[in-house]
C-alpha positions in Angstrom: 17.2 34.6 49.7 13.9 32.9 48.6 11.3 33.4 51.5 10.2 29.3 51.1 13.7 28.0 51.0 14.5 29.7 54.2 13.8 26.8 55.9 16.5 24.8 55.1 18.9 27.0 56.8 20.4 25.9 59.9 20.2 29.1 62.0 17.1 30.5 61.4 16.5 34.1 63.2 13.4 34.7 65.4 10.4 35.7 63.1 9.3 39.1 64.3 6.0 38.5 62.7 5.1 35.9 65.1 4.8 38.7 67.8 1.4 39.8 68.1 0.3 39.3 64.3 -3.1 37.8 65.0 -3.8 41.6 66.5 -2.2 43.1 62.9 -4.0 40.8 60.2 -7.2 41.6 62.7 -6.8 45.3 62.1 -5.5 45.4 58.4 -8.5 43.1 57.8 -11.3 44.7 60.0 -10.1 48.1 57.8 -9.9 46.4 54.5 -13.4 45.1 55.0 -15.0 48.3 55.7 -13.2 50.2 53.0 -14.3 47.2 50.6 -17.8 47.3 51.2 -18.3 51.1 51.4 -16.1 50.8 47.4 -18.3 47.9 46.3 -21.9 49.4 47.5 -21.1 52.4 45.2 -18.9 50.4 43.0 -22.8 48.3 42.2 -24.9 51.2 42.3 -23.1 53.0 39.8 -22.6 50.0 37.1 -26.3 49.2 37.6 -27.4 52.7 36.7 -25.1 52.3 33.8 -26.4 48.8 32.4 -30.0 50.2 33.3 -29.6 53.1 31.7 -28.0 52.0 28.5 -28.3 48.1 28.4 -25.5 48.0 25.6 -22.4 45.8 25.3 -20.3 49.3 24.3 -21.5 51.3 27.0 -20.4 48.6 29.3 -17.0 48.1 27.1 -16.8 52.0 28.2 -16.8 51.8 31.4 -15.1 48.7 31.6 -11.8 51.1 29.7 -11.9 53.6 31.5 -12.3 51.7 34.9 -10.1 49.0 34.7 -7.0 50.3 32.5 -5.8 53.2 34.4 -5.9 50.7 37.3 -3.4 48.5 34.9 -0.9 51.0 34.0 -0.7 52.2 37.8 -0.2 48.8 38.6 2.7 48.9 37.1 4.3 51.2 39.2 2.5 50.5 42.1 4.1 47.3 42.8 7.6 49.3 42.5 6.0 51.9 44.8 5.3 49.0 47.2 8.8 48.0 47.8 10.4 51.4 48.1 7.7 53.3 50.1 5.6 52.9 53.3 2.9 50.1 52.4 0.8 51.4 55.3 0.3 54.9 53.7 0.1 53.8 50.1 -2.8 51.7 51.6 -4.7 54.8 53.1 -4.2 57.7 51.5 -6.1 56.3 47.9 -8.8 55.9 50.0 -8.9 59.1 51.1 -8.7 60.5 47.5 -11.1 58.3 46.5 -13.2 59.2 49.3 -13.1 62.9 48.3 -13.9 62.1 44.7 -17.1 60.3 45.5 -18.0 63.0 47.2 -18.0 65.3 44.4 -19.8 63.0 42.2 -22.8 62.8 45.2 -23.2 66.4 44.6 -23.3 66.3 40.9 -26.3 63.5 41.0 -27.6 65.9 43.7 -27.9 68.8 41.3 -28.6 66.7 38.6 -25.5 67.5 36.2 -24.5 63.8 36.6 -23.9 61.7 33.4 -22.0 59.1 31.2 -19.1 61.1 30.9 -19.0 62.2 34.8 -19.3 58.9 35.9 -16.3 57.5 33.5 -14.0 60.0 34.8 -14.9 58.6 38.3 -14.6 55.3 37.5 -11.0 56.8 36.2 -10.0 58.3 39.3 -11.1 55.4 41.2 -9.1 52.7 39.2 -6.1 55.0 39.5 -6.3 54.7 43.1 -6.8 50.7 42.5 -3.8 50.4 41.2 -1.6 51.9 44.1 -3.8 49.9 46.6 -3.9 46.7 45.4 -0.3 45.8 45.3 0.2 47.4 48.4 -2.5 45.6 50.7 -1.4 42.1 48.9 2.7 42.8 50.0 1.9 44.1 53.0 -0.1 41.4 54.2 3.3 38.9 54.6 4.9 42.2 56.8 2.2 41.7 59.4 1.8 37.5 58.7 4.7 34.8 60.2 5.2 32.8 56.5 3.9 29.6 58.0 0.2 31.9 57.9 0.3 32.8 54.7 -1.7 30.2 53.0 -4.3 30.4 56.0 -4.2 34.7 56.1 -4.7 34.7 52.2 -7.9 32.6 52.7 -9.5 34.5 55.7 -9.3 37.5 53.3 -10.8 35.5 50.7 -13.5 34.8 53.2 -14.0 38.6 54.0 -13.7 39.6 50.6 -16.3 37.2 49.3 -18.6 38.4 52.8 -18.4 41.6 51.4 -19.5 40.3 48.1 -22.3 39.1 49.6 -23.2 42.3 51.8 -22.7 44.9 49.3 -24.9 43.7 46.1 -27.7 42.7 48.3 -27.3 46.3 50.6 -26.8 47.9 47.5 -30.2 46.5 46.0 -32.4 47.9 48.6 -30.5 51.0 48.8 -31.3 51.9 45.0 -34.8 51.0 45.6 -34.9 53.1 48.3 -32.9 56.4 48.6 -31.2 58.0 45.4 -28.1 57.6 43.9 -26.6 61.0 45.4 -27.4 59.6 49.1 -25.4 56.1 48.5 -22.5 57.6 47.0 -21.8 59.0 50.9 -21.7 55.2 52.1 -18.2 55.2 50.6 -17.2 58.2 52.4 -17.9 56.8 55.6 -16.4 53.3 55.3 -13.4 54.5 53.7 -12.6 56.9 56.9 -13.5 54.0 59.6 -11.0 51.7 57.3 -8.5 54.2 57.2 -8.4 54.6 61.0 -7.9 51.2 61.2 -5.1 50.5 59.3 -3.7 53.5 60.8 -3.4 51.8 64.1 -1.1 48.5 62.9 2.3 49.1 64.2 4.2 47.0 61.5 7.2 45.1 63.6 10.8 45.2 62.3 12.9 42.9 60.6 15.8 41.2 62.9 19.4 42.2 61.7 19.8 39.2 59.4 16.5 39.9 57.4 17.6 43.5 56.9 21.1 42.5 55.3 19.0 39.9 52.9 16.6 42.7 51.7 19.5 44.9 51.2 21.4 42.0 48.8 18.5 41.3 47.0 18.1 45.3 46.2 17.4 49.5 47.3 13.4 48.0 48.3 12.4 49.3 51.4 9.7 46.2 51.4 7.2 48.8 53.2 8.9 48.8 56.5 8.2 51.8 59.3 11.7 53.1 58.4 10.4 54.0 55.0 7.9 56.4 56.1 10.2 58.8 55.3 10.4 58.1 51.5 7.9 60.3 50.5 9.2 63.7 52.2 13.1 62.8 51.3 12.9 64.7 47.7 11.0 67.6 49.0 13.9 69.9 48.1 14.3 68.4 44.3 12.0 70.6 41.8 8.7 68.4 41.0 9.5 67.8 37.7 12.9 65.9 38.7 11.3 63.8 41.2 8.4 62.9 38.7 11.1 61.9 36.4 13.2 60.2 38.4 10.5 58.0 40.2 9.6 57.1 36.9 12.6 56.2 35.6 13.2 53.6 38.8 9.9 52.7 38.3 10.3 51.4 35.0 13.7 50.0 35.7 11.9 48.2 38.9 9.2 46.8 36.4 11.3 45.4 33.7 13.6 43.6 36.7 10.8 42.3 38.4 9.2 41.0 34.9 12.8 39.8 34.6 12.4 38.0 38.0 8.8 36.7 38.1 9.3 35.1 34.6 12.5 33.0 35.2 10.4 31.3 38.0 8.2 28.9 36.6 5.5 28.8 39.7 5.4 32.9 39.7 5.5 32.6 35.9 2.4 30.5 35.4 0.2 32.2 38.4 0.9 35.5 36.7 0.6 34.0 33.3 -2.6 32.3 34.2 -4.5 34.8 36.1 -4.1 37.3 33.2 -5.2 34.5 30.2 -8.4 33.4 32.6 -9.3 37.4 32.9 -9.0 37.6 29.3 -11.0 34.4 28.4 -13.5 33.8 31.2 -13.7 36.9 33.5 -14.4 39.1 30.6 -17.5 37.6 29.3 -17.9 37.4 33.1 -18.5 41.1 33.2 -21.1 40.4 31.0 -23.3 39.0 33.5 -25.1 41.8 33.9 -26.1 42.1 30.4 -27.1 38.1 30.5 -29.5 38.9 33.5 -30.9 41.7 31.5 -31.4 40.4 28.4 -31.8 36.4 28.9 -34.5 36.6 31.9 -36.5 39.7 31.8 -39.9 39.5 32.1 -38.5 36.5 34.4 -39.4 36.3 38.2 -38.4 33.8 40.4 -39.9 33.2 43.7 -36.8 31.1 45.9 -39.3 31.1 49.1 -37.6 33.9 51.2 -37.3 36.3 48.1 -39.2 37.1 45.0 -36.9 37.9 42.5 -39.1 40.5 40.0 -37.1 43.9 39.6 -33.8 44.2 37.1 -32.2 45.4 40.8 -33.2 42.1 42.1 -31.8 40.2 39.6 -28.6 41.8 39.5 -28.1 41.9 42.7 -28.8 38.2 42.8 -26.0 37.4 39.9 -23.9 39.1 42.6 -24.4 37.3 45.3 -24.7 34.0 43.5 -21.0 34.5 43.3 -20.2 36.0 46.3 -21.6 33.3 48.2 -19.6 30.7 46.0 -16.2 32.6 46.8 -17.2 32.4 50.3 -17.6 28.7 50.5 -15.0 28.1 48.8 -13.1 30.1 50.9 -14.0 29.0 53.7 -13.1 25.6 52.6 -9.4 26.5 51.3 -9.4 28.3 54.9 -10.2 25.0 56.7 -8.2 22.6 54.8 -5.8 24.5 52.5 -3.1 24.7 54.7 -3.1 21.1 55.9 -3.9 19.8 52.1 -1.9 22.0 50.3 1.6 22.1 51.5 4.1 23.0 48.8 4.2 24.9 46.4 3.9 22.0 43.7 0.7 21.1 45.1 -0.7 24.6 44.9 0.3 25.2 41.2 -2.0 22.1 40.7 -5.1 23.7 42.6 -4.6 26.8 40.8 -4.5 24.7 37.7 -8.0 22.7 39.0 -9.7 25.6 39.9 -9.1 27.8 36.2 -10.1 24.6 35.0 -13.3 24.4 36.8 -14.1 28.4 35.7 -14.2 27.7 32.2 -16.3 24.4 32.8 -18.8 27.0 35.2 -18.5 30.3 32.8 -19.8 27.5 30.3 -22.8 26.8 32.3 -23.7 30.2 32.7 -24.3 30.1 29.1 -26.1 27.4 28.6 -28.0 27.3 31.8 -31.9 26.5 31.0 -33.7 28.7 33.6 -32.5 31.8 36.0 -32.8 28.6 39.1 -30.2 26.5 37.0 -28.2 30.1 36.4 -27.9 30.8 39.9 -27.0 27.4 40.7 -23.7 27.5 38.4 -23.2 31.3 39.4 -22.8 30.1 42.8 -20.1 27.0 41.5 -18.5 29.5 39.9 -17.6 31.7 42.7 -16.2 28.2 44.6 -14.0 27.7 41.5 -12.5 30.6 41.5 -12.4 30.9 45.8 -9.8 27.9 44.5 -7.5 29.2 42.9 -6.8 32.9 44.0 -5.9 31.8 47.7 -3.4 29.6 46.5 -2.2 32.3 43.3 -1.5 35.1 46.3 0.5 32.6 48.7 2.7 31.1 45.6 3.4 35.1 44.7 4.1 35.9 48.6 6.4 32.8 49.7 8.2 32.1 46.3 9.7 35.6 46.1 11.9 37.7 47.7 10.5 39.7 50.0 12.5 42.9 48.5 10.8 41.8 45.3 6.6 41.1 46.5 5.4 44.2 45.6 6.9 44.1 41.9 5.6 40.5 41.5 2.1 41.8 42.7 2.1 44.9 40.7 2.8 42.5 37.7 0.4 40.2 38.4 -2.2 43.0 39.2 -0.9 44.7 35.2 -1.1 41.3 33.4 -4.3 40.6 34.8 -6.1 43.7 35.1 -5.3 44.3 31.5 -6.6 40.8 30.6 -9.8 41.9 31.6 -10.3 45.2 29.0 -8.5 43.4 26.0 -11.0 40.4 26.4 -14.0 43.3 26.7 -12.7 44.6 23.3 -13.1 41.1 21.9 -16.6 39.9 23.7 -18.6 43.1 24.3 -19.1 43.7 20.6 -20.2 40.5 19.8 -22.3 40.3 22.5 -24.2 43.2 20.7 -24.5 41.0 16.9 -24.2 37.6 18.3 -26.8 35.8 21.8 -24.8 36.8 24.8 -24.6 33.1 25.7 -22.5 31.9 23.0 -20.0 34.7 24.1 -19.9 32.6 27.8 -19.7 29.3 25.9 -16.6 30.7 23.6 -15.2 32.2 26.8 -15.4 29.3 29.2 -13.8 26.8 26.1 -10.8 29.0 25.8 -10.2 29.1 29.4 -9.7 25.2 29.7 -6.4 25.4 27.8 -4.8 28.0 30.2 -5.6 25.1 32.9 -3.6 23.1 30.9 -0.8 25.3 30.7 -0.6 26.0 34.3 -0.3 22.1 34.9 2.4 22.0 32.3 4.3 24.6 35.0 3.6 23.1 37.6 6.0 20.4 36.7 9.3 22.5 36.5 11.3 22.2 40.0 12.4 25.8 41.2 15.3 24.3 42.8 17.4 25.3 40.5 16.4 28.7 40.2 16.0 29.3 43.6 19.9 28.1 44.5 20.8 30.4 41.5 19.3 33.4 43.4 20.5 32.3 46.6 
């Protein structure tokens, strides 16, 4: 049964979410934002010493392979992992691992054997990890939330992700002009235990009878719940190689169902769809930023009153939070108002369609912006426009499916789009090596407008149909 047309039934059982959930988000969220910031310190500080170092579109295009691909494929299965296994421990033990790996990488800059190729194979390990995480935190999120918080929950972790986007370039910044690389690194260490702990400490509540015999109808899924903490030891006496091959096997059978599923639903259909076009036209060139600050205004200070911006580190770091403080606003705002504005799914199809609308518009600007003041300015409309549309993309994705089914939609999503993101790198970091780097934003941002478009066009099916169908 679909999770939004719930309603409509007569005899609704008690939501065991509603128990002591404000407690749950607070943990899951208090967690998630140390672990993010501790990721996104290093995460800067190691793609600044690469654009520093190298200032080339390929070495970015690199790095952008090797750390957002493996994060793609894994996707894939992490969405199926998701719904059969415990959420909660496919949400800490990656950042453990990648805890362990940054680690080792502190010690190579340490002894001075740190390079390109070391740092890639990080960036590997780390996307990996990505790509069993994401999909986890996003369908775990509605097993702590009642449904009616979804919209409201989504946004608040907006708000902290877009804090930490704030905190992290600008901590990040003084850190490199301050201690060494090695010494950084260890931020990530620490954060990632504190968020571990944490998340450790949510008690995830259980479904009422009724709920458990509509998971089991809809499928084998688990959906993350505490009785599927024993998943990972229940094949300990099969020999490795057949439990490799038979997770994968499910796995691939769980992926083409829930492609199956999330594309015969027009609202899932055209958040998925739409996400992964505007990461292939506009967030690609977006990753280009960095080479825009670089190139475009070196030489370039700007004094803003309470900071000078003179160093590449300042600049970059303000690019960052130019955006960061956009998605915060913006944010905030869907936080505020969303829920009371934007009730129906309908109605967020149509902000989802407003907001890719209003990336390509800003990714134009960026482009075409006459001085770093007038850069800065759009960079920070930017970050609102797309604060606007991924609220409302993860609550469409969490109350239009089946709950035995979130993590596969996620995972999908999370595929589509994270692949979106290298294939449009293939196309605009080259160019941006033979061509000015702001025509790349201007070719970018035009060919985002049309996905807008698209996403409208969806936004006009009714899902009544379907949904009775699957009902």
């Amino acid at each position: 049964m679909n999770r939004a047309g719930s309603a409509s039934v007569s005899a609704v059982p008690p939501d065991p979410h509603e128990d002591g959930w404000l407690r749950r988000v607070a943990l899951l969220f208090t967690g998630q934002a140390f672990s993010l910031l501790g990721s996104s310190i290093v995460q800067y500080a190691i793609w600044w010493w690469i654009v520093m170092q190298t200032r080339t579109g390929s070495a970015m295009l690199l790095a952008t392979l090797f750390g957002v691909v493996p994060q793609a494929i894994v996707s894939m299965f992490g969405g199926s992992m998701a719904d059969r296994y415990n959420r909660k421990m496919l949400i800490m033990l990656p950042d453990l691992i990648i805890a362990g790996v940054t680690v080792m990488l502190s010690v190579s800059f340490a002894l001075g054997w740190a390079n390109l190729s070391v740092i890639i194979v990080v960036l590997f390990i780390r996307a990996v990890g990505g790509g069993i995480q994401m999909p986890a935190v996003q369908s775990f999120i509605p097993d702590v939330t009642p449904t009616g918080k979804l919209l409201r929950v989504n946004s608040v972790y907006g708000v902290i992700d877009s804090a930490n986007r704030i905190a992290a370039p600008a901590l990040a910044a003084v850190l490199v002009n301050m201690v060494p690389l090695w010494s950084i690194l260890l931020v990530d260490v620490t954060t990632a235990v504190i968020g571990v702990g944490f998340v450790a400490m949510i008690r995830v509540p259980r479904k009422s009878d009724a709920v458990h015999a509509d998971a089991a109808s809809s499928g084998p899924a688990t959906a993350g719940q505490p009785e599927a903490e024993a998943a990972f030891g229940a094949q300990d006496s099969q020999p490795i190689t057949a439990v490799l091959s038979s997770t994968f096997r499910r796995s691939a059978a769980d992926l083409k169902a829930g492609f199956t599923y999330a594309m015969g639903r027009p609202f899932l259909k055209g958040v998925i769809l739409g996400d992964a076009l505007t990461c292939f036209m506009s967030v690609a060139p977006m990753n280009l930023t960095l080479l825009l600050m670089t190139r475009e205004y070196e030489g370039i200070d700007l004094n803003l009153g309470f900071v000078n911006l003179t160093t590449a580190s300042d600049k970059l770091a303000a690019n960052e939070l130019g955006l960061s403080i956009g998605m915060l606003l913006g944010g905030a705002l869907m936080s505020a108002f969303g829920a009371k504005l934007l009730r129906g799914a309908r109605v967020q199809m149509l902000m989802v369609a407003f907001g890719i609308a209003m990336v390509g518009i800003t990714v134009i600007g960026l482009g075409i912006a006459p001085n770093l003041l007038a850069y800065l300015i759009i960079d920070v409309l930017n970050g609102i426009a797309v604060a606007m549309c991924v609220g409302p993309m993860r609550t469409i994705m969490q109350s239009e499916s089946d709950e035995s089914m979130t993590g596969r939609v996620f995972g999908l999503d999370n595929t589509f789009a994270t692949f979106g993101m290298p294939l449009g790198m293939l196309v605009f970091a080259p160019l941006a090596d033979v061509i000015p780097i702001s025509w790349v934003f201007i070719a970018g941002g035009l060919l985002t407008l049309p996905v807008a478009w698209y996403v409208r066009m969806l936004s006009r099916r009714d899902t009544s149909a379907v949904a009775g169908a699957a009902g």
